[in-house]
C-alpha positions in Angstrom: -4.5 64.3 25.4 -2.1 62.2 26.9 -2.1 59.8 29.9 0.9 61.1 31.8 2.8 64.3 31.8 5.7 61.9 30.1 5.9 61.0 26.6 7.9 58.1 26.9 5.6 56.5 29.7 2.4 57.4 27.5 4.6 55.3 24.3 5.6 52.4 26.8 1.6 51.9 28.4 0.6 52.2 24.7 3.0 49.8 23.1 2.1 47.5 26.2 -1.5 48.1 25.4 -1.0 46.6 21.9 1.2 44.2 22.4 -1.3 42.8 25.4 -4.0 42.9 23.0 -2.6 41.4 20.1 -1.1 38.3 22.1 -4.9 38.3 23.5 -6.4 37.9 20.2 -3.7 35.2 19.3 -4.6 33.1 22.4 -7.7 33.1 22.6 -8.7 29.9 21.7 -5.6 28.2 24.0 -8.0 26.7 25.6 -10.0 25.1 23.2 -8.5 21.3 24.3 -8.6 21.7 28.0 -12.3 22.6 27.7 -13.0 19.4 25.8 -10.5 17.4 28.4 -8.6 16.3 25.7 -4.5 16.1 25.9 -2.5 19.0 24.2 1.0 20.3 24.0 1.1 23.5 25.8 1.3 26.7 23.1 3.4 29.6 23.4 2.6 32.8 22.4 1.7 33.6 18.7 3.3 30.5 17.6 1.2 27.8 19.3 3.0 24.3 18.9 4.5 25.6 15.6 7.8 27.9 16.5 10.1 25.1 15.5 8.3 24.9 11.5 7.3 28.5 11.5 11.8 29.4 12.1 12.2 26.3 9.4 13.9 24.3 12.3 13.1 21.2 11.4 10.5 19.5 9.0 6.9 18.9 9.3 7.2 15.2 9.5 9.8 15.2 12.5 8.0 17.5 14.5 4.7 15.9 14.3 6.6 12.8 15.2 8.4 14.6 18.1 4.8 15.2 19.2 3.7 12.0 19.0 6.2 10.2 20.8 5.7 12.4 23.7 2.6 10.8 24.8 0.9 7.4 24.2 -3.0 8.9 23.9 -4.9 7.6 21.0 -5.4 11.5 19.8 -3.9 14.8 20.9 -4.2 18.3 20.1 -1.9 20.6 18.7 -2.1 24.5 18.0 -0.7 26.1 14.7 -0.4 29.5 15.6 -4.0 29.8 17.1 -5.9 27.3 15.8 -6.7 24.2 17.0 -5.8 20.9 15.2 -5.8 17.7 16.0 -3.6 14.6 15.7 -4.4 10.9 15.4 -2.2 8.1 16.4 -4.2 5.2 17.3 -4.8 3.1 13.7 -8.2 2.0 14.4 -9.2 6.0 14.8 -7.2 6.6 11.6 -9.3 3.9 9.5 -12.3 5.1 11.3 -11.7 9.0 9.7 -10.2 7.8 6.2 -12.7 4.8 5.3 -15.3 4.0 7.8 -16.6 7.8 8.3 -14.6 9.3 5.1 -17.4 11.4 4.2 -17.2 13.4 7.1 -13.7 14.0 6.2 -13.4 14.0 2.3 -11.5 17.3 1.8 -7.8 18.4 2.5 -7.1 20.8 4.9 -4.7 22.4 2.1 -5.7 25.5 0.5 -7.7 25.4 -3.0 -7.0 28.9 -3.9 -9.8 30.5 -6.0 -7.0 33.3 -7.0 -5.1 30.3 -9.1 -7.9 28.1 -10.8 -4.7 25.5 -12.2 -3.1 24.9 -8.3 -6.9 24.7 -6.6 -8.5 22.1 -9.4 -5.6 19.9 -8.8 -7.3 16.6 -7.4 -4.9 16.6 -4.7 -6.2 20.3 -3.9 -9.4 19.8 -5.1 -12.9 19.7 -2.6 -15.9 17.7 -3.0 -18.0 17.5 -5.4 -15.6 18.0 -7.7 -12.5 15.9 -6.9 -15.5 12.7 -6.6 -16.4 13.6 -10.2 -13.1 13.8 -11.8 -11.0 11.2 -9.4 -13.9 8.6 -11.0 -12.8 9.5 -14.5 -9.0 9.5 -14.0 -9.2 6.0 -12.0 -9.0 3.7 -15.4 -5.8 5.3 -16.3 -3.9 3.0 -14.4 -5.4 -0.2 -15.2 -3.5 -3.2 -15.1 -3.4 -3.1 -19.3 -2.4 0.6 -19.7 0.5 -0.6 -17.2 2.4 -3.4 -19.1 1.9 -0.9 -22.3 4.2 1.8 -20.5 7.0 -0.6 -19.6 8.6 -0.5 -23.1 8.4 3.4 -22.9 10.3 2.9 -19.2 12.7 0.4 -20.2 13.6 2.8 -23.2 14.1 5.7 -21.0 15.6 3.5 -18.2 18.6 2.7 -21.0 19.0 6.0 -21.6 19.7 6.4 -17.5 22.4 3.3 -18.2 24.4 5.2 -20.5 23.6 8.8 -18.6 25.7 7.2 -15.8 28.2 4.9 -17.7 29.1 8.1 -19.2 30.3 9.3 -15.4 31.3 6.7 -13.3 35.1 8.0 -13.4 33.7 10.2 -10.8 34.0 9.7 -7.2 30.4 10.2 -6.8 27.4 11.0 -8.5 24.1 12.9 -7.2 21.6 10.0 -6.9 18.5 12.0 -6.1 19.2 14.3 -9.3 19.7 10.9 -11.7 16.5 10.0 -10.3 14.6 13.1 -10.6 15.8 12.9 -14.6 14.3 9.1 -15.0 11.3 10.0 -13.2 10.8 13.4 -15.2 11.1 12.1 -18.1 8.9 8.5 -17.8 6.2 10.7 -16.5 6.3 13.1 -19.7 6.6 10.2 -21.7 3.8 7.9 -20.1 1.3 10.4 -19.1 1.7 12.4 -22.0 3.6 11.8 -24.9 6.6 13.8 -24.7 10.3 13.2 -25.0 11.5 15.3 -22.2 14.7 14.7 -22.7 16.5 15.4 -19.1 19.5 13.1 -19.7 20.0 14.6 -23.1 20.3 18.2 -21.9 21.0 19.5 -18.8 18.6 22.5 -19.5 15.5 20.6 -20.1 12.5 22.4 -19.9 10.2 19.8 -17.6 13.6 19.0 -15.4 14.1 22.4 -15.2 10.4 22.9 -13.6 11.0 20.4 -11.9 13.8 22.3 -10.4 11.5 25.3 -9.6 8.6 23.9 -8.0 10.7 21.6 -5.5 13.9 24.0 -4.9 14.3 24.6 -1.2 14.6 28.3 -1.1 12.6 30.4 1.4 10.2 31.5 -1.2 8.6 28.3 -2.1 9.5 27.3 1.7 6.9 29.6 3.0 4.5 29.6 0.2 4.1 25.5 0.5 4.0 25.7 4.3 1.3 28.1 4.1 -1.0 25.9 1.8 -1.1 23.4 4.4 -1.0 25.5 7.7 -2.5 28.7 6.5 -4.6 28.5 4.0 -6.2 31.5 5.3 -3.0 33.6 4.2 -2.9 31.9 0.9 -6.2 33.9 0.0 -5.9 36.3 1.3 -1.8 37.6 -0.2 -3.0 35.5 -3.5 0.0 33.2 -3.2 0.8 30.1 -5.3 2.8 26.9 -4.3 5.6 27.7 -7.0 6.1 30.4 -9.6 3.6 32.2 -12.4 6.9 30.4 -15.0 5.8 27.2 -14.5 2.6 27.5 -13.7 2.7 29.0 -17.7 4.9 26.3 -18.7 2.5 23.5 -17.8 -0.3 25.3 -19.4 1.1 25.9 -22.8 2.9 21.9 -22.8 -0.4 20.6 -22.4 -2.5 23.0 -24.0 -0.1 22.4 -27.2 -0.3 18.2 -26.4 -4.2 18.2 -26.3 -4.5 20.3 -29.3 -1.7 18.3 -31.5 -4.0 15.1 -30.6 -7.0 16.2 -31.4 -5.9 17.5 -34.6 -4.0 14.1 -35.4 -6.7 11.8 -34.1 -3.8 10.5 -32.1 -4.6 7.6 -30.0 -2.0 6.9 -27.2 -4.1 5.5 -24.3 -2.6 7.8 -21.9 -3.1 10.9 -19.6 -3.8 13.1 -22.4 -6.4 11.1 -24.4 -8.4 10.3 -20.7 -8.3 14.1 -20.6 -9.4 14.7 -24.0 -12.1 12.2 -23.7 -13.6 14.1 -20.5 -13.3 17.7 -22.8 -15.6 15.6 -25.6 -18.0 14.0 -23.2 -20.8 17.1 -23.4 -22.8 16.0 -20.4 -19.8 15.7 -18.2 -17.9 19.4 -19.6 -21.6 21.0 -18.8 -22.0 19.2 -14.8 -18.8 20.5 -14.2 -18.0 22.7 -15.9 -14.7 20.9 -17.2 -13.0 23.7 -19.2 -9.6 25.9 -19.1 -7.6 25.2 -16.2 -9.6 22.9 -15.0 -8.7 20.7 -17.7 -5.1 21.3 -17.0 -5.0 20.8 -13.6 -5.3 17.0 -14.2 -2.4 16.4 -16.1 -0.3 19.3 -14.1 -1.0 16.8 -11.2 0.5 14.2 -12.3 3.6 15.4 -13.2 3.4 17.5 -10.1 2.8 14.6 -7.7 4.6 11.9 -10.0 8.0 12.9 -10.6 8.9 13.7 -7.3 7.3 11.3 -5.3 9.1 8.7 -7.7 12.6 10.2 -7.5 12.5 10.5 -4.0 11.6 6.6 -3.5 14.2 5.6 -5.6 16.9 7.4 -4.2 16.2 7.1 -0.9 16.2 2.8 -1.8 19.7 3.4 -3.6 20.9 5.5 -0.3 20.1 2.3 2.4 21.0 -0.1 -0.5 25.1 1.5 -0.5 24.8 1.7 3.1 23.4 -2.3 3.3 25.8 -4.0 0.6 24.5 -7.4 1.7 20.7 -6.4 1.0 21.8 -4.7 -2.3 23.3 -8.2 -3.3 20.6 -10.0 -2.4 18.1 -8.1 -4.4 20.3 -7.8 -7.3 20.5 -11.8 -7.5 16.8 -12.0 -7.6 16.4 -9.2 -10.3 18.8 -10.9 -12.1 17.5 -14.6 -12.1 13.9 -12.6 -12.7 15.1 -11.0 -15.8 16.8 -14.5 -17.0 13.7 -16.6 -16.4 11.2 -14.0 -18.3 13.6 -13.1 -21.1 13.8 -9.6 -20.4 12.5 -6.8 -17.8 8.5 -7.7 -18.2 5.6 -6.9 -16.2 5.5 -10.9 -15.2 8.8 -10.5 -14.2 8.5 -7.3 -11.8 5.3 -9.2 -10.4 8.1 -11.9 -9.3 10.4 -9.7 -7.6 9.1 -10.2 -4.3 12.4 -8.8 -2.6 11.9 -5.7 -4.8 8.7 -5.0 -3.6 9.7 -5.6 0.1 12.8 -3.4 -0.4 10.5 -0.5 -1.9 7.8 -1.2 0.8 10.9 -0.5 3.8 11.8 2.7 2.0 8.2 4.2 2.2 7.9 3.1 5.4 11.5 5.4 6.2 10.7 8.2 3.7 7.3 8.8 3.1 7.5 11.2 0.9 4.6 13.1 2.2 5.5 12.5 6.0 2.1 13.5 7.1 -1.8 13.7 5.9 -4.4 15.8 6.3 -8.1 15.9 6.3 -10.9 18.9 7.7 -13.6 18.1 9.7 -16.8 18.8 7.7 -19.4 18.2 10.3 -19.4 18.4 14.5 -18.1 14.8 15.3 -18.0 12.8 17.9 -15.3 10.6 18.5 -16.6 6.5 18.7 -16.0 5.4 22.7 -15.2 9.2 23.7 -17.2 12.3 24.7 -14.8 14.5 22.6 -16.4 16.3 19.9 -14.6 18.0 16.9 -16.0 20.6 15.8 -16.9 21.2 12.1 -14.1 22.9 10.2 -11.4 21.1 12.6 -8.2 20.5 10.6 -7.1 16.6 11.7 -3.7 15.3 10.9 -2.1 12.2 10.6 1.6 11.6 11.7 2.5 9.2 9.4 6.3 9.6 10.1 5.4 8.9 14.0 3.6 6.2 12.9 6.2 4.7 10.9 8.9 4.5 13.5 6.5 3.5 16.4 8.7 0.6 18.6 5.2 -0.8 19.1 4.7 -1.4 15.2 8.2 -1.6 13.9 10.8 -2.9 16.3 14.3 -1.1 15.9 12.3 1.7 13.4 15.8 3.1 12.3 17.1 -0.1 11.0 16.1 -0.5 6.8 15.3 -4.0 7.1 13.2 -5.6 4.3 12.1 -8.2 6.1 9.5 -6.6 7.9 7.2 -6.4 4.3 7.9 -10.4 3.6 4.8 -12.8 3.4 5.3 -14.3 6.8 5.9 -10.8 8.9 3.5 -8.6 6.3 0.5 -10.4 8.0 1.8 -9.3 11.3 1.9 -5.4 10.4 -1.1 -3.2 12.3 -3.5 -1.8 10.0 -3.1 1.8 9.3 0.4 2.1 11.0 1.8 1.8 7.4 0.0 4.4 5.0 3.0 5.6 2.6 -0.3 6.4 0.0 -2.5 7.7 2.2 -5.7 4.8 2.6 -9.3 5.2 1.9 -11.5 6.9 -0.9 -8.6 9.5 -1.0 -5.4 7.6 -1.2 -3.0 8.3 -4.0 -4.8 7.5 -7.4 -0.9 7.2 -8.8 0.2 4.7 -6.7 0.4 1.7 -8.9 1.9 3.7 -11.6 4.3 5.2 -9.1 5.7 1.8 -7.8 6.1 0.6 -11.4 8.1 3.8 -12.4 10.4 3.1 -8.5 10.8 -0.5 -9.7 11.8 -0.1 -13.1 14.3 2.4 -12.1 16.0 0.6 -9.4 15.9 -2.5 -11.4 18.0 -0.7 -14.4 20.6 1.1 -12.3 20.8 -2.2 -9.7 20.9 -4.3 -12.7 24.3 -2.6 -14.1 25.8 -0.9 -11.1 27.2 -1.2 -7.9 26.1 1.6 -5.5 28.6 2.7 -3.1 29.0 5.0 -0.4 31.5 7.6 -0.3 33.3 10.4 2.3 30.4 12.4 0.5 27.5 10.0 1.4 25.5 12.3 4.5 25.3 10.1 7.4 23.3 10.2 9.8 20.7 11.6 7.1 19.1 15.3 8.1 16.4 16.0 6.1 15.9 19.9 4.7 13.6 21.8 7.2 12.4 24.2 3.7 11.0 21.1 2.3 7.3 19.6 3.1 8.2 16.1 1.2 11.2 14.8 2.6 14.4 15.6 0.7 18.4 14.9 2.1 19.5 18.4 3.0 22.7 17.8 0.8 21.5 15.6 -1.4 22.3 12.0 -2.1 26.1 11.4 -3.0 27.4 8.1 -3.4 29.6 6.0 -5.5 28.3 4.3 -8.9 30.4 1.3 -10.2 29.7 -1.3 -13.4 28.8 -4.5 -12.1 31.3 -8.0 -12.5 28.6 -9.7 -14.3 25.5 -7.4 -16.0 22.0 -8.6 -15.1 21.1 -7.6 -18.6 
């Protein structure tokens, strides 16, 4: 029976029908924010405040950002698609959700999907209880002794880089964030588990080469990562991974074959691995949590997840400023220099006395946090200290670290690389929680002393030996790829490598 005697008006009031209903259902909670009185960003249709990231038009960080120097309230809300979220920018509020009242936001809003038991036991994925359980038994990996004992393994690897790029300076310019990607690759393989890795020795390496895969900006992984963070909903319900079944394999076989090697050698190499073994042997702890399969994997998949490319990125993007700031990149090259000399080599004394280092490092992360934003679910109905304002249990809250980072009212000419900012004098003057490049809390990065020794020792062995340049190639201004969630150079890092007058070394 039809409505009209016309069958194209019957087909235009049903497709209007449809169409009215679907954008009801996707607005229907657009006025979640106004009912609480809290500030928001008015939504459009379907999209919410997410069109720009949902066409790949620019990257999570920047957007958030954009958002957040739109208005100066300590909190606002956003909508991603239809749901509500909300964003923090005052840094009391932040410490208040990421120390003070952590427990009622312990987990990620990220997906941990139950379809791919390797991706959702990660601890970065991982919920509570379990990522409290395991986090506790990773922690002593990175004591201060296990430290010093990896620098031989990344001074060894870091002359291996040397000659990797003595071997092409008669080029006009080399790709910095791919020579770092091969030192971090292989020091993680090596440090965390025992492998020679090999990326400078063959350009087909298996880990670089997975390294390649899970980070390639291509609109596969582009919409599969975004959806982990955004859409978790999705994830479970299409079954889809953050990177492909290959190297979700690959890592499962490597350290399948490393664990089993071990144990049948009684190998001892106070790593990764034999903190991971010693879990798989402790009876109590297997049967509590059941600590078996991938579960077992997912710790050291994490790592070299999480390490190389968080690693690579802070060292190129140093390298980047430092050609485009020759007078910094002298200065720090003098004191790495006079360092080295006065501890007779490239020690963990000496990296403890690079203070212009660490400030240098410490200005990068505050410019390219890798992970430009973080992220943390609302477990219980909240109320917000000195407010009315409830969240609601199951609210996704984010952090704008990126906004937060370039804030006039924390850092003064924010698009200026200026290391001074992070020296003992001004470091005291910084706001607490407007600089979080780890995250802060129960929850921040358990890597992050192993990560800044890696960064360190790389920039020390390529600044100690080489001018860095920048050429016609070098992209500036610097646009960052919108199919990325960690911040990557859309076209990369060119720039000019040259042998220094006199060697550090």
């Amino acid at each position: 029976m039809f409505l009209t005697p016309s069958l194209p008006v019957d087909t235009l009031i049903l497709v209007s029908l449809v169409g009215f209903l679907i954008y009801k259902y996707f607005s229907r909670n657009f006025n979640h924010w106004a009912k609480k009185n809290v500030f928001y960003f008015k939504p459009v249709p379907f999209f919410g405040n997410f069109l720009d990231i949902s066409l790949f038009r620019t990257t999570i960080g920047e957007h958030l950002a954009n958002l957040y120097n739109k208005t100066k309230e300590p909190y606002f809300g956003i909508f991603v698609f239809d749901k509500p979220h909300l964003i923090i920018r005052s840094p009391d509020l932040i410490k208040t959700i990421l120390v003070r009242d952590f427990n009622n936001f312990d987990d990620r809003c990220i997906a941990s999907p139950a379809h791919d038991p390797l991706l959702s036991n990660m601890l970065f994925l991982n919920k509570n209880p379990d990522w409290k359980n395991v986090r506790v038994k990773m922690t002593p990996v990175f004591t201060t002794g296990k430290l010093k004992g990896m620098i031989p393994l990344i001074n060894e690897i870091g002359e291996t880089m040397k000659k990797y790029i003595h071997q092409r300076i008669p080029n006009d310019s080399l790709e910095a964030k791919e020579i770092c990607a091969k030192f971090s690759t292989d020091v993680i393989a090596r440090c965390a588990f025992g492998i020679n890795a090999n990326s400078f020795k063959r350009e087909d390496a298996e880990f670089r080469k997975i390294g390649r895969m899970i980070f390639d900006f291509n609109w596969s992984n582009a919409i599969q990562q975004t959806s982990y963070f955004f859409l978790p909903g999705l994830v479970n319900f299409f079954k889809l991974s953050m990177w492909s079944p290959e190297a979700s394999q690959f890592l499962r076989e490597t350290f399948w074959n490393t664990i089993k090697v071990r144990e049948e050698r009684n190998v001892k190499a106070n790593d990764l691995i034999d903190a991971i073994i010693s879990l798989k042997d402790n009876k109590e702890f297997c049967e509590n949590n059941k600590f078996e399969g991938d579960k077992v994997v997912a710790q050291a998949a994490q790592f070299f997840v999480a390490g190389f490319e968080t690693t690579s990125s802070t060292i190129a993007f140093t390298l980047y400023e430092l050609c485009l700031h020759p007078h910094i990149q002298q200065k720090l090259r003098a004191e790495i220099s006079s360092c080295i000399k006065e501890h007779g080599g490239i020690t963990y004394e000496a990296i403890q006395d690079m203070k212009y280092l660490q400030m240098c490092v410490s200005e990068t992360l505050r410019k390219y946090p890798v992970l430009p934003f973080l992220d943390r679910t609302c477990k219980q109905d909240y109320k917000i200290p000195n407010s009315d304002v409830v969240i609601e249990k199951g609210t996704p809250v984010f952090i704008p670290m990126f906004g937060l980072h370039y804030d006039e009212e924390f850092y003064p000419n924010p698009e200026k690389f200026d290391p001074e900012r992070f020296s003992e004098e001004n470091i005291k003057n910084i706001t607490p929680f407007s600089y979080i490049p780890f995250g802060e809390g129960p929850r921040n990065c358990i890597g992050e002393r192993f990560g800044l020794l890696g960064t360190k020792l790389g920039l020390i062995h390529i600044l100690s030996e080489f001018e860095i340049e920048k050429t016609s190639e070098t992209p500036v201004p610097l646009q960052f790829e919108p199919k990325s969630f960690v911040l990557a150079s859309k076209i990369g890092l060119p720039m000019k490598f040259t042998k220094t007058v006199t060697s550090a070394a």
